[in-house]
VOVONU-314016 format. One record per residue (C-alpha): residue number from 1; z, y, x. Coordinates in steps of 0.5 Angstrom, whole numbers. Layout:
BEGIN
+-----+-------+-------+-------+
!   i !    zz !    yy !    xx !
+-----+-------+-------+-------+
! NUM !     Z !     Y !     X !
...
+-----+-------+-------+-------+
This chain:
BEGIN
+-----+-------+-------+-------+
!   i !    zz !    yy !    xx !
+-----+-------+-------+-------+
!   1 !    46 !    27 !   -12 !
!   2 !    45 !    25 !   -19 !
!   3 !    39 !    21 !   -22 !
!   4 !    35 !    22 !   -28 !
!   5 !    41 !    22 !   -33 !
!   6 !    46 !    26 !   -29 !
!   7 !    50 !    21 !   -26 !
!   8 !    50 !    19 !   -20 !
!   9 !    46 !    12 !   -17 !
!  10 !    47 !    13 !   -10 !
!  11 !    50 !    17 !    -3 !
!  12 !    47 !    18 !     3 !
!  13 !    49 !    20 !     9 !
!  14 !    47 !    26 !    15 !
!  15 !    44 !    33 !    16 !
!  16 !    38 !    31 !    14 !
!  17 !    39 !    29 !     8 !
!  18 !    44 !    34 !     7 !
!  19 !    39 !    39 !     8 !
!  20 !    33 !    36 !     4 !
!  21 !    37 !    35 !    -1 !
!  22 !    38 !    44 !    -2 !
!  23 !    31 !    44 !    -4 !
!  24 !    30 !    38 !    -8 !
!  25 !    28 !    41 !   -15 !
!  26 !    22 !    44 !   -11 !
!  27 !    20 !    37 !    -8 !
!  28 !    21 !    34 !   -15 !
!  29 !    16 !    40 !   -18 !
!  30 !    11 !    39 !   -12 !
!  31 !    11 !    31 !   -14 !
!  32 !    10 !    33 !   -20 !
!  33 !     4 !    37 !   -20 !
!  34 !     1 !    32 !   -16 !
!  35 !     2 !    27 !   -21 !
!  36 !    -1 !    31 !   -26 !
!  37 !    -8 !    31 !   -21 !
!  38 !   -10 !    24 !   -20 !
!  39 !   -15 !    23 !   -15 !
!  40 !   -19 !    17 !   -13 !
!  41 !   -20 !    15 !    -5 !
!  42 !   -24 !    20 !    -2 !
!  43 !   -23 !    25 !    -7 !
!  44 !   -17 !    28 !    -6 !
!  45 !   -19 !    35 !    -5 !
!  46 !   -14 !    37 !    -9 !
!  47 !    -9 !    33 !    -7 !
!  48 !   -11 !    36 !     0 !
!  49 !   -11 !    42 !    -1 !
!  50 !    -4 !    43 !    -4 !
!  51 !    -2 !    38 !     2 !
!  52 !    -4 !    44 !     6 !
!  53 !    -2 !    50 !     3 !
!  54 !     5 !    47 !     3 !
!  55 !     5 !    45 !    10 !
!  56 !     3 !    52 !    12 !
!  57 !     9 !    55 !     8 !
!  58 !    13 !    50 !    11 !
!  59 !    11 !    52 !    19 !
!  60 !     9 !    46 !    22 !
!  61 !     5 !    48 !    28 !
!  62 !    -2 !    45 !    26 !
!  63 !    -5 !    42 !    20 !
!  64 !   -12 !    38 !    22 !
!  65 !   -17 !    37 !    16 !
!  66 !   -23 !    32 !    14 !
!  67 !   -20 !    26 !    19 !
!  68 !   -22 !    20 !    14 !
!  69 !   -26 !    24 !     9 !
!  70 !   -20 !    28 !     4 !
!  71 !   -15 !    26 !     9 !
!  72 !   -10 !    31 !    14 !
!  73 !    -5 !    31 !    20 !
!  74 !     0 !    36 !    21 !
!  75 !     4 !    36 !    28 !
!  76 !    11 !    39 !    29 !
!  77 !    14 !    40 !    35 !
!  78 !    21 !    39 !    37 !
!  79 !    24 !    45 !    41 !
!  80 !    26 !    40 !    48 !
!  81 !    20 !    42 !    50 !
!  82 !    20 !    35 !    55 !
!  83 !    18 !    29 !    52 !
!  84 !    10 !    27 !    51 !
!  85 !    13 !    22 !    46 !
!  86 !     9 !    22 !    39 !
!  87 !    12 !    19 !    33 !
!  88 !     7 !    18 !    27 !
!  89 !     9 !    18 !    19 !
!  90 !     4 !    16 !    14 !
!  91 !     4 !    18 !     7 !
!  92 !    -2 !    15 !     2 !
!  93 !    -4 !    20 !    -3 !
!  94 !    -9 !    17 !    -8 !
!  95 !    -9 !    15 !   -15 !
!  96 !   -12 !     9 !   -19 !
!  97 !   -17 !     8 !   -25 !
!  98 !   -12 !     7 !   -30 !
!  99 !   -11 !    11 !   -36 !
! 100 !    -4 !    14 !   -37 !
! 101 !     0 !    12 !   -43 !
! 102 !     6 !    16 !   -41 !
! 103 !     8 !    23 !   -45 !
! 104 !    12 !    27 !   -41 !
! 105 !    10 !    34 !   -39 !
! 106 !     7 !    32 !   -32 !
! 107 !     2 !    26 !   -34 !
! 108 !    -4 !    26 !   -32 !
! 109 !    -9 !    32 !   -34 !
! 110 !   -15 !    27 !   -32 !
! 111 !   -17 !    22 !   -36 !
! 112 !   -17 !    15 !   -33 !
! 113 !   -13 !    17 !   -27 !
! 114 !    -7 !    16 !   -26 !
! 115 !    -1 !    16 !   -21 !
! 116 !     0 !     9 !   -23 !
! 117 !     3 !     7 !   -15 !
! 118 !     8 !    12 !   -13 !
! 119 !     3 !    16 !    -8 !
! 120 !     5 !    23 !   -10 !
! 121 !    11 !    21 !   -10 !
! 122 !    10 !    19 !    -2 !
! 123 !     6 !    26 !    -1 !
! 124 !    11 !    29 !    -3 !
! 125 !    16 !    26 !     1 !
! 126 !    13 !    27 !     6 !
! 127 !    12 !    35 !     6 !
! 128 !    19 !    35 !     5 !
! 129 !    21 !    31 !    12 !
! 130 !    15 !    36 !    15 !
! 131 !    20 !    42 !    12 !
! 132 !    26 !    40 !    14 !
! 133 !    23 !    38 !    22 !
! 134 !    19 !    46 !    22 !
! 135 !    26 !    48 !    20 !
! 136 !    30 !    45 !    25 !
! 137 !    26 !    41 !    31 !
! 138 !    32 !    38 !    33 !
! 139 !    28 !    33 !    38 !
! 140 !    24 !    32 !    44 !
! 141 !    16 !    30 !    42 !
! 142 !    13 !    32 !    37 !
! 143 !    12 !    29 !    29 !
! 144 !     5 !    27 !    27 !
! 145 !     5 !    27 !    20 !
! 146 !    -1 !    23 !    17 !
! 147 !    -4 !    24 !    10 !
! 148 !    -8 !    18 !     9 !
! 149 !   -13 !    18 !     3 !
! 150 !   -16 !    12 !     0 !
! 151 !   -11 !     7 !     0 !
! 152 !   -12 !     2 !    -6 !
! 153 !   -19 !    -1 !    -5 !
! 154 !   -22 !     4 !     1 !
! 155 !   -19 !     2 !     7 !
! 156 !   -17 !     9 !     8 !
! 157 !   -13 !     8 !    14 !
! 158 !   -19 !     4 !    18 !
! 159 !   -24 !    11 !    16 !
! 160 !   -18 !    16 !    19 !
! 161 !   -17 !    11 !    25 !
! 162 !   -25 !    10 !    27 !
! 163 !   -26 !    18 !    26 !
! 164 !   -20 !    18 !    32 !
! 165 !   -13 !    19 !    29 !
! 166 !   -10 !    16 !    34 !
! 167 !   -15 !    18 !    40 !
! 168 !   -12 !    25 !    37 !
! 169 !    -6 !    23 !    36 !
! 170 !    -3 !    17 !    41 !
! 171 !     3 !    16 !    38 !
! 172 !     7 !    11 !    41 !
! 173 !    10 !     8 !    34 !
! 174 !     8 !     9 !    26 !
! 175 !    12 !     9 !    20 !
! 176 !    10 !     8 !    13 !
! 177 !    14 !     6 !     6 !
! 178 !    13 !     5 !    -1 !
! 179 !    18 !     6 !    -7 !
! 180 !    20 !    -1 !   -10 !
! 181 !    22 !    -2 !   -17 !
! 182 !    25 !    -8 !   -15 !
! 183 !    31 !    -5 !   -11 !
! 184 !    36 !     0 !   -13 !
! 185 !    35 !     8 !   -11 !
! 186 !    39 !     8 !    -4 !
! 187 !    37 !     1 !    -2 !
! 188 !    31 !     1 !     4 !
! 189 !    28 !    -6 !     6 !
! 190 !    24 !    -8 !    11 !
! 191 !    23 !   -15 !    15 !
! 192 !    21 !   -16 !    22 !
! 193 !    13 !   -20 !    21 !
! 194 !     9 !   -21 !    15 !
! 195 !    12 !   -15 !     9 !
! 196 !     5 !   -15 !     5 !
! 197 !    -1 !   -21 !     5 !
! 198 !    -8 !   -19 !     7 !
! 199 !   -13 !   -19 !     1 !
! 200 !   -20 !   -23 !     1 !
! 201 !   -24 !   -22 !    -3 !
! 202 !   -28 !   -28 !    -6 !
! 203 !   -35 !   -29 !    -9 !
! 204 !   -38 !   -36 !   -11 !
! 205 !   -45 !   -36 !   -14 !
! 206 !   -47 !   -42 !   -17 !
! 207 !   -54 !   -44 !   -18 !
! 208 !   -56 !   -50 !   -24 !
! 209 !   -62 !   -51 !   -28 !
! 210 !   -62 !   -48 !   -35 !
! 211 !   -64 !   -51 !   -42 !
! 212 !   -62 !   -52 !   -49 !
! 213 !   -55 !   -53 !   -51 !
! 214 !   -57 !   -58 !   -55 !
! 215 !   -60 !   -62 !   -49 !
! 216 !   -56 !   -62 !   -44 !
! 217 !   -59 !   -69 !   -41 !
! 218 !   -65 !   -64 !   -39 !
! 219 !   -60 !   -58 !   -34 !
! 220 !   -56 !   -57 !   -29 !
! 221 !   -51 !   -54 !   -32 !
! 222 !   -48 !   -48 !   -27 !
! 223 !   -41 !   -48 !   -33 !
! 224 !   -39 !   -55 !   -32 !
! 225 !   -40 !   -54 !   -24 !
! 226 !   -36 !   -48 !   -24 !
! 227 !   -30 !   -51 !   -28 !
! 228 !   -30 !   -57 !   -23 !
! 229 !   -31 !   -51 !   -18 !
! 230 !   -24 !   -48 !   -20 !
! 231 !   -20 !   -54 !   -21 !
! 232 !   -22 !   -55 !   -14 !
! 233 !   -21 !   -49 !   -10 !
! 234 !   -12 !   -51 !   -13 !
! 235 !   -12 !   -57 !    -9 !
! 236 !   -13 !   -52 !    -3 !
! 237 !    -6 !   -48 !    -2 !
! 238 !    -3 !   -55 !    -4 !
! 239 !    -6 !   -60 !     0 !
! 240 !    -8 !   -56 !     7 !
! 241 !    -3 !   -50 !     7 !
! 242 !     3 !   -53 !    10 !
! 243 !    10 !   -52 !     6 !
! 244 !    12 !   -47 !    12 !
! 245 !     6 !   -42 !    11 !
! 246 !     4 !   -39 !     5 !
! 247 !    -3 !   -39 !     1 !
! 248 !    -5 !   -35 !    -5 !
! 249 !   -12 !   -37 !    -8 !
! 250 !   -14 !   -34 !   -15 !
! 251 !   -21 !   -34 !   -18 !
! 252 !   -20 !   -28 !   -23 !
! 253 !   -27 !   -28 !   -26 !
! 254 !   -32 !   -32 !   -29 !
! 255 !   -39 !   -30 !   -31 !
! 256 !   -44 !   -35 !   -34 !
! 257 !   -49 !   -34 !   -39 !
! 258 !   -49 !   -30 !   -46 !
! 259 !   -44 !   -30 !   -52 !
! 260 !   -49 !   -29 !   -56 !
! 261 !   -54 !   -35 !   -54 !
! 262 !   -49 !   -40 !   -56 !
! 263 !   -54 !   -46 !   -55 !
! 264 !   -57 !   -43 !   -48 !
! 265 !   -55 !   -47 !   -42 !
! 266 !   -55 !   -41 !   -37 !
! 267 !   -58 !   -42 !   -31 !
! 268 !   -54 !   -39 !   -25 !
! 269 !   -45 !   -38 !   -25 !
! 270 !   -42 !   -33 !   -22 !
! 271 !   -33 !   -34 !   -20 !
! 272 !   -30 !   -27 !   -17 !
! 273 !   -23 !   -28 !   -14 !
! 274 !   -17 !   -27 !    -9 !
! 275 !   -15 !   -30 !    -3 !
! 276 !    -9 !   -28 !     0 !
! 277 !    -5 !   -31 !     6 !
! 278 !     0 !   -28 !    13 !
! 279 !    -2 !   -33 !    18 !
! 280 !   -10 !   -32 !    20 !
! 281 !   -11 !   -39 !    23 !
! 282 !    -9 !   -40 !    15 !
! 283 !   -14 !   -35 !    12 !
! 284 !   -20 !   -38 !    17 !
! 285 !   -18 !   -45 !    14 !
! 286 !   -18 !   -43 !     7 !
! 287 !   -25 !   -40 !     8 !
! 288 !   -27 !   -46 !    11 !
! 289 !   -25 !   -50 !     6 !
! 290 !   -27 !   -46 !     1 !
! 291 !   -35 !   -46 !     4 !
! 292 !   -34 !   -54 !     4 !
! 293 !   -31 !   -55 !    -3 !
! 294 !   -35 !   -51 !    -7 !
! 295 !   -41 !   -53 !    -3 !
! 296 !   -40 !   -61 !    -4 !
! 297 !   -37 !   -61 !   -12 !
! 298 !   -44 !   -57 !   -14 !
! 299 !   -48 !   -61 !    -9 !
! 300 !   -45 !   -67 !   -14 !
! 301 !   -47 !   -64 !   -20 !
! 302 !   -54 !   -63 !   -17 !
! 303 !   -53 !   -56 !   -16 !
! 304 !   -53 !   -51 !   -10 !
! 305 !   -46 !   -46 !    -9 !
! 306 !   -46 !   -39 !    -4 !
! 307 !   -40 !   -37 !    -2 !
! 308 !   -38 !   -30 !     0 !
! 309 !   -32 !   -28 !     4 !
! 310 !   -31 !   -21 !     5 !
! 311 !   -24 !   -20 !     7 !
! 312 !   -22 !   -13 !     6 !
! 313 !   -15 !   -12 !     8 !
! 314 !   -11 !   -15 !    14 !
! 315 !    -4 !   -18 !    13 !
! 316 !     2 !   -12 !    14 !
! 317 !     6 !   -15 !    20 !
! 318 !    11 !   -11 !    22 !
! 319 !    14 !   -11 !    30 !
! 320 !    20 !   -13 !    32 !
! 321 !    23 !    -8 !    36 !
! 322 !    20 !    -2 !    31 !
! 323 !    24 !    -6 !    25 !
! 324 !    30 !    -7 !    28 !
! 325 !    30 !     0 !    29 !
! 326 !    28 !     3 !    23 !
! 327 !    33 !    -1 !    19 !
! 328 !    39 !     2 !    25 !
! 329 !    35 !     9 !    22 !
! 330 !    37 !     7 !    14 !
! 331 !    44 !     4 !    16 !
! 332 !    45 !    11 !    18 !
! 333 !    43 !    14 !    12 !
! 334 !    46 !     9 !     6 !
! 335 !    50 !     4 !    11 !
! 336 !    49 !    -4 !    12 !
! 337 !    51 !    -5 !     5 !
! 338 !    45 !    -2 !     2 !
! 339 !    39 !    -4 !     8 !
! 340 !    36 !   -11 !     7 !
! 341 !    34 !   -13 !    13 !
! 342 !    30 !   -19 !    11 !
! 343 !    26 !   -17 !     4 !
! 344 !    22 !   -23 !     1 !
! 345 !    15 !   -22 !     4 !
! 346 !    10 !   -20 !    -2 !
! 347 !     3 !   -22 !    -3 !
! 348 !     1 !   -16 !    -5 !
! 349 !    -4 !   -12 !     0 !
! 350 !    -4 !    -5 !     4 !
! 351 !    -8 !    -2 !     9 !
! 352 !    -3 !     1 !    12 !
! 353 !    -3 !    -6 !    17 !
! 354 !   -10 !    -3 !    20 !
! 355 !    -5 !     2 !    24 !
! 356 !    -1 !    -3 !    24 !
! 357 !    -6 !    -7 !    28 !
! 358 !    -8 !    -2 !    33 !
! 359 !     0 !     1 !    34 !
! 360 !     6 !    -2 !    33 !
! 361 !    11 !     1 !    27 !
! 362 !    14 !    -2 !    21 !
! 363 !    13 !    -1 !    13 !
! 364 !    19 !     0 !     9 !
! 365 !    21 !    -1 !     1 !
! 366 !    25 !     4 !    -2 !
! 367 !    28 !     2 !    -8 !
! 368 !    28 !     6 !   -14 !
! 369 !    29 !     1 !   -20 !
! 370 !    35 !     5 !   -23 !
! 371 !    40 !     1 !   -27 !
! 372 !    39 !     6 !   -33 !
! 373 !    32 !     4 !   -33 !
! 374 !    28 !    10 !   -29 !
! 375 !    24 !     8 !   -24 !
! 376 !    24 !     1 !   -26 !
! 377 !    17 !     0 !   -29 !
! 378 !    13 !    -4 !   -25 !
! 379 !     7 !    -1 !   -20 !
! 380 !     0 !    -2 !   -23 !
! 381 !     3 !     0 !   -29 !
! 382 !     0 !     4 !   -35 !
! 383 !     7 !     7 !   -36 !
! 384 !    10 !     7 !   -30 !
! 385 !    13 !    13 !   -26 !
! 386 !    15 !    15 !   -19 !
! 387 !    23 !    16 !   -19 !
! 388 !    24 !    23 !   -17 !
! 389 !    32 !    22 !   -15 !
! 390 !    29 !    18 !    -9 !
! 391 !    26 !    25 !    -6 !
! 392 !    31 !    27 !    -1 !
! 393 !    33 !    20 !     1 !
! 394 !    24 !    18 !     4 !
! 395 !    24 !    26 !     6 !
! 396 !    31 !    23 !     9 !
! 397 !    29 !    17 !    12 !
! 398 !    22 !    20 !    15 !
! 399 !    25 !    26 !    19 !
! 400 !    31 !    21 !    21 !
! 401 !    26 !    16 !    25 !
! 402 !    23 !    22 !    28 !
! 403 !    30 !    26 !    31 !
! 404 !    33 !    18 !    32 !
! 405 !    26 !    16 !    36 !
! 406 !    25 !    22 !    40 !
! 407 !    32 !    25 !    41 !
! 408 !    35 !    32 !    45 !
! 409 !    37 !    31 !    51 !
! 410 !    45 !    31 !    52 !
! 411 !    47 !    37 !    57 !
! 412 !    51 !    35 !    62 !
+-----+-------+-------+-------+
């Protein structure tokens, strides 16, 4: 296995990887037509369709379509023919509104769109696992393989999930990943409990009283409240979370008048931020505080605050028996040197934890971050790239909880 430069970065271990390996051009080539076709939540038309031409190549045994808008499952039975188990794997398949500033030959054809987060590379892992399992289907169950649309900012796995995924498909464990610039290509991390914080949405509208700049005796200046709003609102993770927890308010917007009036005291202040946290009791808490901050400090000043709290994405809490098994999983492929069993949490999102919610599984990293720099550039980024090295070693990890999860009966 050989990295971008070609020198080798990593070994793994197993049939699968073995296997998958063999035809890790075409998965390379797959990617990255993929990522030269960005599209956005829930217009993933393209994506979809190339998604399915490839599983039906592949002989899966279903492909389903429109569950979730733009999103698609495949069904791969296991040749035991035995076993009612169903085990899901999840890949996102959405781009980001950004404008790609990369000049390699598969950037993306579509402007202000771009693959900035590495889902192309996720599909593409996972139609690799479905090829490998159609080929071999050494399990008894079936493989449920989940192409979700509308990850970054559309809760596209809520939409799937009220739309009946799981009704259609009720798996008894669901697994996903997401590449990671910040661990080396062969590394896989993962943590029992809280990998990636919820995401709350914040909005604060301040109402004052208007008037000339040059009399600010006569208003109720929204700008000076909001100032004092901001202030307050840091006092909160520091003085109301405990140490032990973890807390993230950032406001991350401010809109008040117009630069072009500079003698015009607005009348009305808007402040647009985040909140991110693991624990709900503690996101309850900072809401609270946030309503009884906002409401008291504009009140001094004579003012009037609103705020609305909109909480978008739940914390991703991954169970404890399905993690430990994944992590056993990864030792397989790369050995207990390379798997991270306690990753450092991120305050990041992912609406991978609505699957979460409703059945048990895991979230994994899957280190990319070579040492010669490919892979390494950070998610969300105008020059960022999916590490295509890492290829096999998803597919790998995906088909290898499948058959380790639901394996053949040993005859006597």
């Amino acid at each position: 296995m050989t990295g971008s430069q070609g020198s080798p970065t990593f070994r793994a271990n197993g049939r699968a990887f073995a296997q998958i390996s063999q035809f890790h051009p075409e998965l390379t080539a797959f990617r990255r037509d993929l990522h030269a076709h960005p599209e956005l939540g829930f217009e993933e038309v393209y994506t979809a369709a190339r998604v399915k031409q490839s599983l039906q190549v592949c002989g899966v045994d279903a492909v389903h379509t429109g569950i979730g808008k733009t999103g698609l499952v495949a069904t791969i039975k296991g040749r035991g023919g035995i076993s009612t188990r169903m085990i899901g794997l999840r890949a996102d398949m959405d781009a980001l509104p950004m404008t790609e500033l990369n000049d390699f030959a598969w950037k993306s054809s579509r402007a202000g769109l771009m693959h900035g987060c590495g889902h192309d590379g996720h599909t593409a892992m996972l139609v690799g696992a479905a090829r490998y399992l159609a080929e071999t289907r050494n399990f008894d169950g079936t493989a449920v393989l989940i192409f979700q649309p509308g990850e970054e900012g559309y809760a596209g796995a809520r939409v799937m999930i009220e739309d009946g995924l799981f009704d259609r498909f009720p798996v008894q464990a669901v697994y996903g990943m997401h590449n990671w610039p910040g661990l080396p290509p062969g590394t896989i991390g993962m943590n029992a409990g809280a990998m990636m914080a919820s995401a709350d949405r914040v909005t604060i509208e301040i109402s004052g009283r208007g008037g000339h700049g040059a009399h600010p005796y006569q208003t109720i200046d929204p700008v000076v409240v909001a100032a004092h709003i901001i202030t307050a609102i840091q006092s909160i993770v520091s003085r109301n979370v405990r140490a032990i927890d973890s807390a993230v308010v950032s406001i991350c917007a401010m809109r008040a008048g117009d630069p072009g009036a500079m003698s015009v005291v607005p009348g009305k202040a808007t402040l647009v931020g985040t909140v991110r946290t693991f624990n709900p009791a503690v996101q309850d808490m900072v809401e609270r505080r946030l309503n009884e901050l906002c409401g008291a400090v504009a009140l001094g000043f004579g003012a009037t605050a609103s705020v609305y709290y909109e909480r978008i994405y739940p914390a991703t809490i991954n169970s404890l028996n399905e993690t430990r098994f994944a992590a056993d999983v990864a030792q397989s492929l790369v050995g207990p040197e390379h798997v991270v069993r306690d990753l450092e949490p991120s305050m990041g999102s992912e609406d991978f934890s609505f699957m979460l919610q409703v059945k048990p599984g895991a979230y994994m990293r899957i280190g990319q971050g070579a040492e010669n720099g490919v892979g390494s550039c950070l998610l969300h980024n105008t020059r960022y790239d999916f590490n295509d090295e890492i290829l096999p070693l998803g597919a790998a990890l995906h088909a290898s909880l499948v058959e380790q999860s639901m394996p053949l009966a040993v005859s006597a």
